[in-house]
KEKE-3310 file (N, C-alpha, C; in steps of 0.2 Angstrom, whole numbers, plus 5000, padded with zeros to 4 digits):
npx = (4660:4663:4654:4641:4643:4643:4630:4622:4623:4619:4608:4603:4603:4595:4584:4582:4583:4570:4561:4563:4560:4544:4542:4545:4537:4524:4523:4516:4514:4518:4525:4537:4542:4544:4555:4563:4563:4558:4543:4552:4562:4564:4565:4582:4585:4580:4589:4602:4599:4601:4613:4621:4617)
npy = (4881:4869:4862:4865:4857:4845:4845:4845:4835:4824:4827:4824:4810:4805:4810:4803:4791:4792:4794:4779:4772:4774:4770:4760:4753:4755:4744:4729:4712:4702:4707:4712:4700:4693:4702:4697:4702:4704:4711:4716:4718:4730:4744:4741:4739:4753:4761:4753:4757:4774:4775:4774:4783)
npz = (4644:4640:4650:4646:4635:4639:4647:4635:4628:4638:4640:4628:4627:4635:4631:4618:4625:4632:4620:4612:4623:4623:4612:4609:4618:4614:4605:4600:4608:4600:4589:4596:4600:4589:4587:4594:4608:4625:4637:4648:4643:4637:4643:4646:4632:4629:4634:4631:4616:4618:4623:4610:4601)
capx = (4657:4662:4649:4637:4641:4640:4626:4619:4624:4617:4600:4601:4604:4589:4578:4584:4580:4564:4559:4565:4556:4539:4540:4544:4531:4518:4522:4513:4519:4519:4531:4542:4544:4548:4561:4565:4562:4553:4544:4554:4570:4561:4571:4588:4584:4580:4595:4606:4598:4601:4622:4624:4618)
capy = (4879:4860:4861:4865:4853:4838:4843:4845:4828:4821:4829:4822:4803:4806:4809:4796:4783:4792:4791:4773:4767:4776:4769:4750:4753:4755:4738:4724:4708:4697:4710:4712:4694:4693:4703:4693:4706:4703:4716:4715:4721:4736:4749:4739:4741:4758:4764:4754:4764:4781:4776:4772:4791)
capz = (4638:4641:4654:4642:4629:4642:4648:4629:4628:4642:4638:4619:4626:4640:4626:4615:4631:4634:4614:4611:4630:4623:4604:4611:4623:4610:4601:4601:4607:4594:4585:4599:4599:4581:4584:4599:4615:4629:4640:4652:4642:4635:4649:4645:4624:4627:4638:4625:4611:4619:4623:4603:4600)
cpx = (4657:4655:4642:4634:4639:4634:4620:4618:4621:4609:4596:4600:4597:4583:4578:4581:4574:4557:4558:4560:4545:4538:4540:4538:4523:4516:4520:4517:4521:4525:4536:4545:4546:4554:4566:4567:4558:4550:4548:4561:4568:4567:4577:4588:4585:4586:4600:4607:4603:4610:4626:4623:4624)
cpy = (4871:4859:4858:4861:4847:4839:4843:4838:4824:4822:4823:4814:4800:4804:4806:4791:4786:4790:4785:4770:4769:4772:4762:4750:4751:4748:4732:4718:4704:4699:4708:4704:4691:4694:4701:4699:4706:4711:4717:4718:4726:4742:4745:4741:4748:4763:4760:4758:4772:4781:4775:4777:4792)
cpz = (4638:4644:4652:4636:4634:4643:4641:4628:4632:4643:4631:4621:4634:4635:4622:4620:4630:4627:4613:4616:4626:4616:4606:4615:4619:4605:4601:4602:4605:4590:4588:4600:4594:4582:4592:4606:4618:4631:4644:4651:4640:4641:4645:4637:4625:4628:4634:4621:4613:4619:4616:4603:4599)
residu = (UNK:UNK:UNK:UNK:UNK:UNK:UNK:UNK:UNK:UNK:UNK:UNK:UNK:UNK:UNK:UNK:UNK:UNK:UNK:UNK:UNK:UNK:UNK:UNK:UNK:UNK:UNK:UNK:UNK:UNK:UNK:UNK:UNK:UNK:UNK:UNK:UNK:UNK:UNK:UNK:UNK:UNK:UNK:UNK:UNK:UNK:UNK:UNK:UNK:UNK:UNK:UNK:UNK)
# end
């Protein structure tokens, strides 16, 4: 059962990254400069995201 929960776990902050890399993806760059994020850190933002889950 541990096994199961990690890997639950490990699924749930996959799709959280994969989420978050697809929703930044889509934003314009002006936004993302508003809120002070380059292209460039999109990957590192989103693999943030998914380790707060």
């Amino acid at each position: 059962m541990i096994m199961l929960d990690e890997l639950r776990r490990r699924f749930a902050r996959w799709r959280a990254y994969r989420q978050t890399l697809a929703s930044l993806r889509h934003v314009p760059d002006s936004t993302l400069a508003d809120a002070g994020i380059s292209r460039e850190e999109i990957r590192e933002r989103a693999r943030h995201a998914s380790l707060r889950g």
